[in-house]
Every structure is written in structure tokens, then in C-alpha cells.
C-alpha positions in Angstrom: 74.5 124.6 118.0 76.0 122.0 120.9 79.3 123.2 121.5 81.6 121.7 124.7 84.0 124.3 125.7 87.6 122.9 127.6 89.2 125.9 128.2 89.8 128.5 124.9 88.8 124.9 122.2 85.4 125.3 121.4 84.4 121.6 120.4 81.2 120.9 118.1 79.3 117.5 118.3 76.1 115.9 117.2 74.1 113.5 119.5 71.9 110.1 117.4 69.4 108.2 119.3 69.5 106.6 122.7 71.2 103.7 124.3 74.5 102.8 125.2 76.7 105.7 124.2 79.1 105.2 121.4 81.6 108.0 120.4 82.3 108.3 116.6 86.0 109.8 115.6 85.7 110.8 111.7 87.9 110.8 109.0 89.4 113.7 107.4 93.0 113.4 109.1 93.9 117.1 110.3 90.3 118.0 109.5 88.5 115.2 111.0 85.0 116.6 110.9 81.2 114.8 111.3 80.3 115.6 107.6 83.6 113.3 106.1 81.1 110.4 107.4 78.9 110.6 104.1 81.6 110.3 101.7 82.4 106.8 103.6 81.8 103.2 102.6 78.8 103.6 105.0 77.7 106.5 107.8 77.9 104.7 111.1 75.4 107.7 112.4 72.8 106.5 109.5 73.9 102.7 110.7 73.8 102.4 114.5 71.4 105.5 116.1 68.8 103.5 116.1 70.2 101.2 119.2 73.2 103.5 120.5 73.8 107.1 121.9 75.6 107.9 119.0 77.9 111.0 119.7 80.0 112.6 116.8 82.2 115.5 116.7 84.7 118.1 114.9 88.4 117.7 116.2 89.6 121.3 117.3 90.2 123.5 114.4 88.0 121.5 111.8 84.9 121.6 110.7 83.1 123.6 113.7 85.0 123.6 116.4 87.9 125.7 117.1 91.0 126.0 119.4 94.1 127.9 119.6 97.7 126.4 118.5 100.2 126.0 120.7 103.5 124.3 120.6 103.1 121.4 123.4 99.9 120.7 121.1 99.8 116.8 120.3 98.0 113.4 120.6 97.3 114.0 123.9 95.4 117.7 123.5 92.7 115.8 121.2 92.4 112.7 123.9 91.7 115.2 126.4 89.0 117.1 124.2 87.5 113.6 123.4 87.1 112.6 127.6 86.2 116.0 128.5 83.2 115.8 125.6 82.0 112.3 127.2 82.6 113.9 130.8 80.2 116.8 129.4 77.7 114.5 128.0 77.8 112.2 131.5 79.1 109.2 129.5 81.1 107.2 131.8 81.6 104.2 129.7 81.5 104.0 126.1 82.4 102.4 122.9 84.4 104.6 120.1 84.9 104.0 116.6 87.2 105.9 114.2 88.6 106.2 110.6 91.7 107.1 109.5 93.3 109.5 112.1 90.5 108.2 114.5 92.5 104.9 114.9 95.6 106.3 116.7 92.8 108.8 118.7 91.0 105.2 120.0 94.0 104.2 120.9 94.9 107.0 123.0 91.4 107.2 124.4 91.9 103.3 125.6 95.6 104.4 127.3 94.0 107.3 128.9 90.9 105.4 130.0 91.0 102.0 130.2 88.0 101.7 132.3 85.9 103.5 130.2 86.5 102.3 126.9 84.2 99.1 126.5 85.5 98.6 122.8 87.2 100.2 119.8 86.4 100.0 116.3 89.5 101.0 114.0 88.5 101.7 110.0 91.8 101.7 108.2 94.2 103.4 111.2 96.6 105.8 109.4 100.2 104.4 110.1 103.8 105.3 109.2 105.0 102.8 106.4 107.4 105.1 104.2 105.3 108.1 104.1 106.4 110.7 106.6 106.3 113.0 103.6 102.8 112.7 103.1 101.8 113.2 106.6 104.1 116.1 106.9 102.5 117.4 104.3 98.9 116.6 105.1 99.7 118.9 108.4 100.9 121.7 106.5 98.1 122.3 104.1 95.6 121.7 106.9 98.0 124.5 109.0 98.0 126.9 106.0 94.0 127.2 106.2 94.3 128.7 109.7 97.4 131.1 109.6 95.5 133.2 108.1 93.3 133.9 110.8 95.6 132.9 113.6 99.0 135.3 112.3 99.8 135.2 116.1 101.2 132.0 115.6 105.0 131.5 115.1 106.1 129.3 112.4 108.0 127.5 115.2 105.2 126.7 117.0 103.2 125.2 114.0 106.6 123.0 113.5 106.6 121.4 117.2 103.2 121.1 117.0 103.5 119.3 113.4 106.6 117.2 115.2 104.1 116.2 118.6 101.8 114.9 116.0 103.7 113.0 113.3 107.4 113.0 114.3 109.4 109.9 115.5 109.3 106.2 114.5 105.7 104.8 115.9 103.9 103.1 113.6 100.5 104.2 115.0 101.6 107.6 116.0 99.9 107.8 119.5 100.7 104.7 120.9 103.5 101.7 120.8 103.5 98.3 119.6 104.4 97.2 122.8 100.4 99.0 124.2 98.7 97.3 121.8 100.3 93.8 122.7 98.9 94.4 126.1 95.6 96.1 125.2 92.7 93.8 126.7 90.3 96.5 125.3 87.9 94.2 122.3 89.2 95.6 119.1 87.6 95.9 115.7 90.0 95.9 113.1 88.8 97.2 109.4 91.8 97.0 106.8 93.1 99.9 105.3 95.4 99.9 101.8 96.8 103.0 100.8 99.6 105.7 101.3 97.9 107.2 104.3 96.3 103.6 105.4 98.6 101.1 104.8 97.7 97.5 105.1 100.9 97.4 107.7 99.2 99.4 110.2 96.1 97.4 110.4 97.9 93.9 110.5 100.1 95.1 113.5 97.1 95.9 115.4 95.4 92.7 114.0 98.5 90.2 114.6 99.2 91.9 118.3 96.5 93.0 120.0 95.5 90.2 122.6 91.6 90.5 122.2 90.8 91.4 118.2 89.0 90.8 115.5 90.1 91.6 111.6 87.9 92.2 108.5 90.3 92.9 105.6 87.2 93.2 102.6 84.9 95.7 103.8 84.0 98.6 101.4 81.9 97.2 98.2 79.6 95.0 97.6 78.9 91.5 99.6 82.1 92.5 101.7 80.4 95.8 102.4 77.2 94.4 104.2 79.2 91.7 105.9 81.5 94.1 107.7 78.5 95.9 108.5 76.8 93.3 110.2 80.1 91.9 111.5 80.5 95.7 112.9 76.9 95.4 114.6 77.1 92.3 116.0 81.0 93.0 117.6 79.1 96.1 119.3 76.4 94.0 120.4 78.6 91.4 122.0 80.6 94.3 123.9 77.7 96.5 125.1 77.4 96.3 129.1 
């Protein structure tokens, strides 16, 4: 089983075909995890591994991999897990794509690493529109799966860590408007529209970001294999 270790996190990943490397950041919010890929409008793995390095992995503490809690825990623990797995894997540039939570995580990835990050692809980017609730509470029931086994834990510490991930007032959670007004990175914007994925978080990247492109239909039917192609061909245009 390919496991990256960064310290006491134990990260799992899977590794697709050859090529250019491309790092895939699933769904699954909290539990972002290789296998939420098959339940998607289409796998990317299935999609792209015959023309890319596709590289897919568990987020600490989900699916595979595992990691202690601690209370300066945040968007910036799982950026460093992400560049440490590429550093592993000798990936010096690379393109990522993610869903859901993987939006803010691209995000972050291009802030840390500009000069490595040859193009995002964001599916429906969680973002805060009236529903700190749900996101609250999204952490919690993820959090509850692991205090069993983790009892060492304080109930503070899962709070500050809860706080680092979804607390203040950015709409994308990891980054600020005014970042993605200056990102130069290409962007792929995919549309998301519901209480976790609101449409608003997708049109501020679309309607800011300096280098972008938006697809607002892209789950059924003759939308569906458009945005696939349109997905293709946007990698294709950014590949060194």
C-alpha cells in the first residue's frame, strides 16, 4: 500500500499512467478520499490516466491515511501534506484538480507554490454563502468518527481546529478575494449549486480570477461530455 509519511500523518495515494503529473484532490469535504471519485459526474482517474501521471490521494484522517489532531491544525496542515506528496513522488511541476473541499486546497496549493502549479481545475469549490451551520456541522460528524480512537484529544483542541478550518468571513475559506484577483495561475472553473457548493463561490472565482475559464452545465447529459472535453482540452493547452 503507497503510503507518504510527513512526520506522525501517514498519507495514502494512488498513482495512473504516465505523463505530465496531475494531482487529483477528491470530494468528500472532511473525508475527502480517492473512492468519492466514482460516485462523481465522471472519475477524472478513469478520464485522464491514459495521457497524465495521475496522482490521487486520502486527506489525513480519511479514507487511508491518518494523522494526529492538533489545535494549530488548518488549511495550511493539508497544503503541506499535498507539496510534501508531490516532493515525494519528484513532481516539481504539476497540474491539480479538486471537488468540493479540493477547490479552496488548489487554491492554497497555488499560494504556496506558484511556480509549481501549471493549472487548477475547481469542480464546484465549497464556499460560505449562509451556511456556516452546515460546515460546522459537517466538521463535527467527521470529528465524532475519530474521538473514539483518538480520546487524547481535548474537546478544545477539536474546536480551534474546527475554527482554523471554517471560522471567519472568506468566501473560499483558504484564500481571499483579493488572491484570486491576482492569481495568474489558468483556472478551470466547473459550477457548483447547492448548500455546500453554492453558485456564489464559483462565480467569484469565475468573475475575478484574471486567467479563467467557466463551465456552469456540466453533470448530465450533452453538458456532461462537453465539460469533459472542455476539461481535456484546458489540460492540454496548459501542459509544459
Amino acid at each position: 500500500m503507497p503510503i507518504y509519511q510527513r512526520g506522525d500523518a501517514n498519507i495514502y495515494y494512488e498513482e495512473y499512467g504516465s505523463g505530465f503529473p496531475l494531482l487529483l484532490i477528491a470530494p468528500g469535504g472532511m473525508r475527502s478520499a480517492i473512492s468519492f471519485w466514482q460516485n462523481t459526474p465522471w472519475n477524472p482517474i478513469e478520464q485522464l490516466a491514459d495521457h497524465y501521471r495521475v496522482i490521487a490521494m486520502d486527506q489525513r484522517n480519511a479514507g487511508q491515511s491518518t494523522a494526529p489532531v492538533s489545535a494549530t491544525d488548518g488549511w495550511s496542515t493539508y497544503t503541506a501534506d499535498q507539496l510534501g506528496l508531490m516532493d515525494h513522488l519528484g513532481t516539481e511541476r504539476f497540474h491539480v484538480a479538486g471537488m468540493c473541499i479540493g477547490g479552496p486546497y488548489c487554491l492554497g496549493l497555488i499560494q504556496a507554490a506558484p511556480d509549481r502549479v501549471a493549472s487548477a481545475t475547481l469542480f464546484q469549490t465549497i464556499g460560505r454563502d449562509d451556511n456556516a451551520d452546515a460546515f460546522y456541522a459537517m466538521f463535527d460528524d467527521w470529528a465524532a468518527g475519530l474521538q473514539e480512537s483518538m480520546s487524547e484529544v481535548e474537546a478544545s483542541t477539536w474546536s480551534a481546529f474546527r475554527e482554523n478550518m471554517y471560522g471567519g468571513d472568506q468566501v473560499l475559506f483558504n484564500v481571499d478575494e483579493h488572491f484570486v484577483a491576482e492569481c495568474q495561475t489558468p483556472l478551470l472553473v466547473l459550477m457548483g449549486d447547492d448548500l455546500y457548493h453554492p453558485q456564489s463561490s464559483s462565480r467569484l472565482v469565475a468573475e475575478s480570477a484574471p486567467n479563467v475559464e467557466f463551465i456552469e452545465q456540466w453533470k448530465e447529459g450533452a453538458a456532461r461530455e462537453a465539460a469533459m472535453s472542455g476539461f481535456a482540452d484546458f489540460l492540454a493547452k496548459h501542459t509544459p
